[in-house]
C-alpha positions as CSV (number, residue, x, y, z in Angstrom):
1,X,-0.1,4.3,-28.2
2,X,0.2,3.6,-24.9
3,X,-1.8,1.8,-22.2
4,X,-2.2,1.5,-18.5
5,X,-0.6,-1.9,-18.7
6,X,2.7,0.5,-19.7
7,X,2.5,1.4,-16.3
8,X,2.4,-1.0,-13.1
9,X,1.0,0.8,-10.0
10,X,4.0,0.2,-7.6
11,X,7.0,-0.3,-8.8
12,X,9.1,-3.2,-8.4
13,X,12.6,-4.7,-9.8
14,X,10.5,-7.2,-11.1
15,X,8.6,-5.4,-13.1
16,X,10.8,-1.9,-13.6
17,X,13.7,-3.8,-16.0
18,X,10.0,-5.0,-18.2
19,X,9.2,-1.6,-18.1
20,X,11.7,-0.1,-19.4
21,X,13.0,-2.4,-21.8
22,X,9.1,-2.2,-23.5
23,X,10.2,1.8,-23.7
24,X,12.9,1.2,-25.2
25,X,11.9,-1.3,-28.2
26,X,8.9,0.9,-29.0
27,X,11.3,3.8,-29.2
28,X,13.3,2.2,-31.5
29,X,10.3,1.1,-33.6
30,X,9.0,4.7,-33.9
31,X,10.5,5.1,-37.1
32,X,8.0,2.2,-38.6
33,X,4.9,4.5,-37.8
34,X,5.0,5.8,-41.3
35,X,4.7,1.6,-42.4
36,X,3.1,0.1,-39.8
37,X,0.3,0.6,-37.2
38,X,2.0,0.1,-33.6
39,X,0.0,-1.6,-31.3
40,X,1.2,-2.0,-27.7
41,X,0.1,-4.2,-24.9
42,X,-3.1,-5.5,-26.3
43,X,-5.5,-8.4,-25.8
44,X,-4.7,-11.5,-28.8
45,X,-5.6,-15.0,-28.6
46,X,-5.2,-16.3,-25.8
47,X,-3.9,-13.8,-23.6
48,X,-1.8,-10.3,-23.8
49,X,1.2,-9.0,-26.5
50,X,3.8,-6.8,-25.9
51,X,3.9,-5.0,-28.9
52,X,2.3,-5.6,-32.9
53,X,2.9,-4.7,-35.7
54,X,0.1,-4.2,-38.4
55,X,1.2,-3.3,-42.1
56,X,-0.3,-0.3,-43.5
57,X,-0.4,-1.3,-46.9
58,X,-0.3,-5.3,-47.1
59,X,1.1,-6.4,-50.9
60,X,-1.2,-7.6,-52.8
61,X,-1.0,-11.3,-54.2
């Protein structure tokens, strides 16, 4: 899932190494999708996350 926060509208080397270092880590959790719900650049708290992770199927206790 992606957002418009996954893209800035100009570019900058401030905010192009963020960018694609975001890509990257979400690429390599792709293979969690079949565990986990992916969230990416969402409102939490206080302010904004990155990325989350949500467990499909939480143990129960």
């Amino acid at each position: 899932m992606f957002s418009s926060f996954d893209t800035g509208k100009r570019e900058s080397e401030y905010t192009e190494p963020e960018r694609f270092y975001h890509g990257f880590v979400l690429g390599l959790l792709v293979e969690l999708r079949e565990e986990y719900v992916i969230r990416s650049n969402g409102e939490g708290g206080m302010g904004r996350y990155d990325i989350m992770l949500l467990k499909l199927y939480p143990l129960s206790r």
